[in-house]
C-alpha positions in Angstrom: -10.4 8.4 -18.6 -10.9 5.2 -20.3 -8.2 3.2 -21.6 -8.1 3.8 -25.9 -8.7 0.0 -27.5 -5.0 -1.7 -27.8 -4.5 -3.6 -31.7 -4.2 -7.2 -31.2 -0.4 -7.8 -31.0 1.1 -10.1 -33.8 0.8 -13.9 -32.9 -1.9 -13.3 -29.7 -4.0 -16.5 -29.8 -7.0 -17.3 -29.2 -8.9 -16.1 -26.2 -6.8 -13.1 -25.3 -9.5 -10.7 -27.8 -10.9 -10.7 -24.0 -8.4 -7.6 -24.2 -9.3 -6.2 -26.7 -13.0 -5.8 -25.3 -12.0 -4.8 -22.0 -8.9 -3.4 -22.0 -9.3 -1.7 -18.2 -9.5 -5.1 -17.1 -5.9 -6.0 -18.6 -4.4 -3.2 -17.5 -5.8 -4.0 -13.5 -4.2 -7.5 -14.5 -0.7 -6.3 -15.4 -0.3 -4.0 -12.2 -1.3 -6.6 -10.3 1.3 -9.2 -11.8 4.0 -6.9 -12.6 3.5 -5.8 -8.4 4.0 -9.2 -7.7 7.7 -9.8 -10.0 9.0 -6.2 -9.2 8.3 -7.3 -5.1 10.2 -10.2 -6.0 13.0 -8.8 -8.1 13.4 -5.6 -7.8 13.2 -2.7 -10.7 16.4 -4.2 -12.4 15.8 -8.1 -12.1 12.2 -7.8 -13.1 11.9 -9.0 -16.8 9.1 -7.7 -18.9 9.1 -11.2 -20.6 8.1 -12.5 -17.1 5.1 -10.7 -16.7 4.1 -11.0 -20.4 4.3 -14.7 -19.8 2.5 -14.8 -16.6 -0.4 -12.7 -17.9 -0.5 -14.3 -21.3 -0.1 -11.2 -23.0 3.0 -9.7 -25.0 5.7 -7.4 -24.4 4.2 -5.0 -26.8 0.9 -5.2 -25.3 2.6 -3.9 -22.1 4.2 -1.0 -23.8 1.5 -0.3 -25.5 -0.3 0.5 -22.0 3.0 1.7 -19.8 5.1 2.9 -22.5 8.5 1.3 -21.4 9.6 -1.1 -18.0 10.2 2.1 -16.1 6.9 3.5 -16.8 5.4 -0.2 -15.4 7.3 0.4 -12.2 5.6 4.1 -11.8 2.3 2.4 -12.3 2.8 -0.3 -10.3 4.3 2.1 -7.2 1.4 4.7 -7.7 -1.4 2.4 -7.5 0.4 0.1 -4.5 0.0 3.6 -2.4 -3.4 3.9 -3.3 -4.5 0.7 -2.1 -4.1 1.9 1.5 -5.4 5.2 1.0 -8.7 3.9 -0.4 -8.4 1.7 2.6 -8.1 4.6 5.0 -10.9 6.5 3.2 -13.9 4.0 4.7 -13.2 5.3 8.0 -16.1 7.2 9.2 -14.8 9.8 10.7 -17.2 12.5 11.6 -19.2 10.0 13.3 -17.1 8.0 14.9 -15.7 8.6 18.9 -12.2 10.0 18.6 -10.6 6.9 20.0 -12.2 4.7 18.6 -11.3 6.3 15.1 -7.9 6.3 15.7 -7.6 2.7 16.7 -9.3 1.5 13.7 -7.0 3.4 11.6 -4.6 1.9 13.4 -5.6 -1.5 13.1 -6.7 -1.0 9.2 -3.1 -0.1 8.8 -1.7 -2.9 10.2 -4.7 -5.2 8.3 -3.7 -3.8 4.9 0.5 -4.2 5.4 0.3 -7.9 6.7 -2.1 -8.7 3.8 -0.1 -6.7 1.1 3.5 -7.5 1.6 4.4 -6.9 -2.1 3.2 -3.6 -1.3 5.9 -3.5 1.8 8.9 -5.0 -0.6 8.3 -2.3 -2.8 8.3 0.4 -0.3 12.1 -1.0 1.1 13.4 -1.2 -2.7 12.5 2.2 -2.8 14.3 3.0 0.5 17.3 0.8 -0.9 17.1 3.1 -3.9 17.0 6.7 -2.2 13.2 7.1 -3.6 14.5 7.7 -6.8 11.6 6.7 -8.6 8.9 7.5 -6.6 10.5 11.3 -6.2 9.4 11.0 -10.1 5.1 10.3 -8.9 4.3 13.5 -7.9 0.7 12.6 -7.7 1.4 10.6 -4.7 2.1 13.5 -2.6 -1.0 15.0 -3.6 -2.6 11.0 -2.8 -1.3 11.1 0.6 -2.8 14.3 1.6 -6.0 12.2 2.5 -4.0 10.5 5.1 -3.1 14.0 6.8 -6.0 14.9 6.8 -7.7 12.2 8.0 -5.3 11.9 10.7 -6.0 15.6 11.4 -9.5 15.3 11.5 -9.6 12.9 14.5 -6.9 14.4 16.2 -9.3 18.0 16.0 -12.3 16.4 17.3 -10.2 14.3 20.5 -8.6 17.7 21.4 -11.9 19.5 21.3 -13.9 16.8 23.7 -10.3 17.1 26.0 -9.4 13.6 25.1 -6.3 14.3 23.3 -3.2 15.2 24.4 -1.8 19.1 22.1 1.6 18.2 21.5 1.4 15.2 18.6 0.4 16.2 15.5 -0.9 13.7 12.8 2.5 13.3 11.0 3.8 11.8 14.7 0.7 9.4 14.6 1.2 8.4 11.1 4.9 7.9 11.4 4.8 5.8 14.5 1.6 3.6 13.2 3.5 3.1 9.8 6.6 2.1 11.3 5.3 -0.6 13.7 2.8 -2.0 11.1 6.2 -2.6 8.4 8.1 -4.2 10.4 5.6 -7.2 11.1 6.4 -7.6 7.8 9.6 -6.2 6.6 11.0 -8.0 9.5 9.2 -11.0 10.5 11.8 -13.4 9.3 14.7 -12.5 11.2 12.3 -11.2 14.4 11.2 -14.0 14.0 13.7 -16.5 13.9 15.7 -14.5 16.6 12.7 -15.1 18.9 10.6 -17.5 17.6 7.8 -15.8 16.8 5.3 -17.1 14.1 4.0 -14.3 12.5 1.5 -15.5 10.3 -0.1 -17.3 13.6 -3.4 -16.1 13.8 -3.3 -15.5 17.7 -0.3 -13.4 17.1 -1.4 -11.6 14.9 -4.7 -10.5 16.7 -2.3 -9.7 19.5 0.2 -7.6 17.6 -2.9 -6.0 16.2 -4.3 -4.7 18.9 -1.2 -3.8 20.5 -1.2 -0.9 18.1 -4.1 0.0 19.1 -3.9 0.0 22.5 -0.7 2.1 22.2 -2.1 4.6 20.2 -4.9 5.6 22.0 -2.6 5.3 25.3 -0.2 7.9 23.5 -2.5 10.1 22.8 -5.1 10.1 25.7 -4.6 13.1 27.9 -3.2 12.6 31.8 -5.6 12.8 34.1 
């Protein structure tokens, strides 16, 4: 549904009717800032005044779109999720081997974390938190029901051409792809520094990349 036409907030200089004409546009804008200062902050050090005044825009125009902070912080955690399962959607997986599908949704996982590690801060302020607010999204359970299934899908096919091993099912694969793609970011600094190991080093990385990879499909291939 399209976004109704905000008012012009009292005092909003000149330029800013840019929102008024394309008001899905400002909204993209504020997620993406507001994902940036929550990722830095956290839900209760996160000003609104902060991401009015990196956006340009006013605190009303923000309420105006999100209704209060804590509705901001929904938004922003909602769409962060979504970002990787649009990612994971482009995987082709009715045509693609079995193996080779689950390696590249390994290594998309691990492409999309090291390049959104906003997207990783939010997901451990969350964890700090008990998921209190994201137990308040129910859409993203529905949202994550692509993931199963894709998982499923690829898992079927392998089985079926007796590449796959029986006993994993696509929650195991998910878990233990998700859990070694955050911590090259949720803990690269004190990896890191513990054994010098540059992260953002474009060798590692392509190394630590495909080592997903590789032990995925080793996981799951079947003995001989």
């Amino acid at each position: 549904m399209p976004f109704p036409t905000p008012p012009i907030p009292l005092g909003y200089s000149d330029g800013v009717s840019d929102v008024r004409r394309d008001p899905e546009r400002t909204k993209a804008e504020l997620l993406a800032v507001a994902t940036e200062v929550f990722a830095e902050e956290g839900f209760s050090g996160a000003r609104v005044d902060e991401i009015a005044r990196r956006t340009r825009t006013t605190k009303r125009m923000i309420y105006y779109y999100f209704d209060s902070k804590e509705g901001l912080y929904l938004a922003v955690l909602e769409d962060a999720y979504r970002g990787i399962r649009e990612a994971e959607r482009g995987i082709d997986v009715d045509h693609t081997d079995p193996l080779a599908a689950v390696r590249q949704l390994a290594e998309l996982t691990f492409d999309h974390h090291v390049s959104h590690e906003a997207f990783i801060r939010l997901v451990a302020i969350e964890n700090i938190h008990r998921g209190t607010s994201i137990s308040r999204i129910p859409s993203l359970r529905t949202l994550s029901q692509p993931a199963k299934s894709l998982l499923d899908g690829i898992l079927a096919r392998g089985r079926d051409a007796g590449l796959f091993r029986s006993d994993v099912d696509a929650l195991d694969v998910h878990l233990v792809i998700s859990a070694y793609c955050v911590f090259q970011v949720a803990n690269r600094h004190t990896f890191g520094q513990l054994f010098d190991i540059d992260f953002t080093d474009a060798a590692t990385r392509a190394h630590l990349r495909s080592t997903i990879g590789d032990v995925v499909v080793g996981w799951l291939r079947t003995t001989p």
